[in-house]
C-alpha positions as CSV (number, residue, x, y, z in Angstrom):
1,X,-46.1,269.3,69.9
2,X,-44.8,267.9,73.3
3,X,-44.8,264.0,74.4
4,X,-44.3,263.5,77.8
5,X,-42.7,259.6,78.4
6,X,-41.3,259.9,82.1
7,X,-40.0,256.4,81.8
8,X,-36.5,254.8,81.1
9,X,-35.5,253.9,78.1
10,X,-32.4,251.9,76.4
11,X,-29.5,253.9,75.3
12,X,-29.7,254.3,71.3
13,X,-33.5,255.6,72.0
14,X,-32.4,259.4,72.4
15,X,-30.0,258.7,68.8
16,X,-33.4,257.7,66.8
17,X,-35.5,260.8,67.9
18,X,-33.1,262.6,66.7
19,X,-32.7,260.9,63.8
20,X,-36.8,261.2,63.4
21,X,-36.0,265.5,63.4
22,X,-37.2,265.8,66.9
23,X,-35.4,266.7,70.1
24,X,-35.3,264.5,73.3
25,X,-35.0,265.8,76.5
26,X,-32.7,263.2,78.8
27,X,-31.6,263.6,82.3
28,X,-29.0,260.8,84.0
29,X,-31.1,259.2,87.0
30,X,-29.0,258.2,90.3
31,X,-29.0,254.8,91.7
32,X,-32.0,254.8,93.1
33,X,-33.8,256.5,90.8
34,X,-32.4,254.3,88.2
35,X,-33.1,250.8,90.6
36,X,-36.9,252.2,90.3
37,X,-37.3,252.7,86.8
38,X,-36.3,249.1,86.4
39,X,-38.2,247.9,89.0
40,X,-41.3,249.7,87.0
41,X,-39.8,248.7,83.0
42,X,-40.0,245.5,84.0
43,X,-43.6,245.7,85.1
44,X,-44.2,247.4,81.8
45,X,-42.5,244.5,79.9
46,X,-44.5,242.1,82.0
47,X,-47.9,243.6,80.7
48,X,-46.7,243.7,77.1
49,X,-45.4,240.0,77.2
50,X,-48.9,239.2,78.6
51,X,-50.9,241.2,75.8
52,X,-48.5,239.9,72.7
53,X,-48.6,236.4,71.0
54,X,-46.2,234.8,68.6
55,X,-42.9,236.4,67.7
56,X,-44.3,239.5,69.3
57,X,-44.2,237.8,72.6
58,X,-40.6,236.6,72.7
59,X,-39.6,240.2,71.5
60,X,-41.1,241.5,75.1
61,X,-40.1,238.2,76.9
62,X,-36.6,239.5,75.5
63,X,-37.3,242.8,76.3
64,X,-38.1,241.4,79.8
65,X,-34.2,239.7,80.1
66,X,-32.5,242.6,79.4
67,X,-34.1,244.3,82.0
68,X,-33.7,242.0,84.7
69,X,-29.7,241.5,83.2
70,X,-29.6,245.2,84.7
71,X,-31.5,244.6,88.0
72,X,-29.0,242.1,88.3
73,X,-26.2,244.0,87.6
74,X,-27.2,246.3,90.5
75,X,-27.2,243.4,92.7
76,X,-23.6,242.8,91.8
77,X,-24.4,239.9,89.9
78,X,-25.6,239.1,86.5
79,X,-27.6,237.3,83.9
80,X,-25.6,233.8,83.8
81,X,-26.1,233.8,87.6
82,X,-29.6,234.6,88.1
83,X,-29.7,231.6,85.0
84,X,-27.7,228.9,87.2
85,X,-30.1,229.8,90.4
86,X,-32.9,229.0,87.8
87,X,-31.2,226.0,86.9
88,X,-30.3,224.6,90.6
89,X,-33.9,225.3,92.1
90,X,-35.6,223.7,88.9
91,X,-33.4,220.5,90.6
92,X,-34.3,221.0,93.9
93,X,-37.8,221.9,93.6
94,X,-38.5,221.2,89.8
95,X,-39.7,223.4,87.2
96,X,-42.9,223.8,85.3
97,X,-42.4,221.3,82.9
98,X,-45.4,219.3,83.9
99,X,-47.9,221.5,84.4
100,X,-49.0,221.4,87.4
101,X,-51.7,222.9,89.2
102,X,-51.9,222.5,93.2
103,X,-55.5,223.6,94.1
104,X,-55.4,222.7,97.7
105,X,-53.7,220.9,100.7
106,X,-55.4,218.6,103.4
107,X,-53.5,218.6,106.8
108,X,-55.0,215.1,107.5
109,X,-53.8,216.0,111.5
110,X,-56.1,219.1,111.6
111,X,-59.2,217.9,110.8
């Protein structure tokens, strides 16, 4: 029997299908194949942190980092960077901390 998975998929993953008795068929992607497949695994993380709950949830929200630790990585940068852009916009603009919900702005001049 075949499974087709056309999708990337961390490094160990072709190890333990071998180590289940089947065979995996693997190919190297180039850059921009590769820039892609992140750009899509990270939409797939996205949908399963938004479908999980509990400790099921922070295993996709940390599924979720270690993708975007290699979409970083292509930018020439990395995790602890894209963490301290986080941390200066949260004090220029805030963060989320108090929940708020902006439904609407008046332009009192436009009326």
């Amino acid at each position: 029997m075949e499974k087709i998975y056309n999708k990337l998929v961390r490094d160990k993953i072709p190890e333990i299908i071998k180590g289940n008795g089947e065979n995996p068929i693997i190919r190297t992607l180039n850059d921009n194949e590769y820039k892609k497949e992140l750009e899509k695994k990270l939409n797939e993380e996205y949908e399963e942190v938004l479908n999980a709950t509990g400790k099921d949830r922070l295993e996709e929200l940390a599924d979720m980092v270690e993708v975007i630790k290699y979409l970083a990585k292509i930018e020439n940068s990395s995790l602890s960077e894209i963490i301290k852009l986080s941390e200066a916009k949260s004090m220029k603009r805030g963060a989320f901390d108090k929940k708020i919900f902006l439904e609407k702005v008046i332009d009192e001049d436009r009326k």
